[in-house]
N, C-alpha and C positions, 0 to 999 in steps of 0.2 A: 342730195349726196351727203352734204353734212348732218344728216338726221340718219340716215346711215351707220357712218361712221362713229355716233354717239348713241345708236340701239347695238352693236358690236362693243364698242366699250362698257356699256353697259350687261350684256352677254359674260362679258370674261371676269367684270366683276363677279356675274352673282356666281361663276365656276360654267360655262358653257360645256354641253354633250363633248364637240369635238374634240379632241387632243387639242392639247396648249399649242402644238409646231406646226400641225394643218392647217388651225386659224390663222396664225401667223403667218404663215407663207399665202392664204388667200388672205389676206389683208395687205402683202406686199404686193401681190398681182392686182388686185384691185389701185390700188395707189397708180402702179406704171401705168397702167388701164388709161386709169384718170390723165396719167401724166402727159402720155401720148397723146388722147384724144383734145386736151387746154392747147398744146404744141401746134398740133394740126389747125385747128380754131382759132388761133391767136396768133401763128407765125412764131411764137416766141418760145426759145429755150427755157426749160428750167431749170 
């Protein structure tokens, strides 16, 4: 996940295809994604 998340960073450096607000908002749905799915696995809030 965290290799992910630093090939996306890497993406928006060099100027990524998609619009700057698309990625954004899939890069917020991926996080809650993630956030949910640690929550259910661990019992614990974030």
């Amino acid at each position: 996940i965290a290799k992910t998340i630093e090939a996306e960073r890497d993406n928006m450096a060099y100027g990524s295809p998609q619009p700057h607000e698309q990625l954004l908002k899939a890069k917020i749905e991926d996080f809650l994604e993630l956030k949910r799915i640690i929550e259910k696995e661990t019992g614990d809030i974030i």
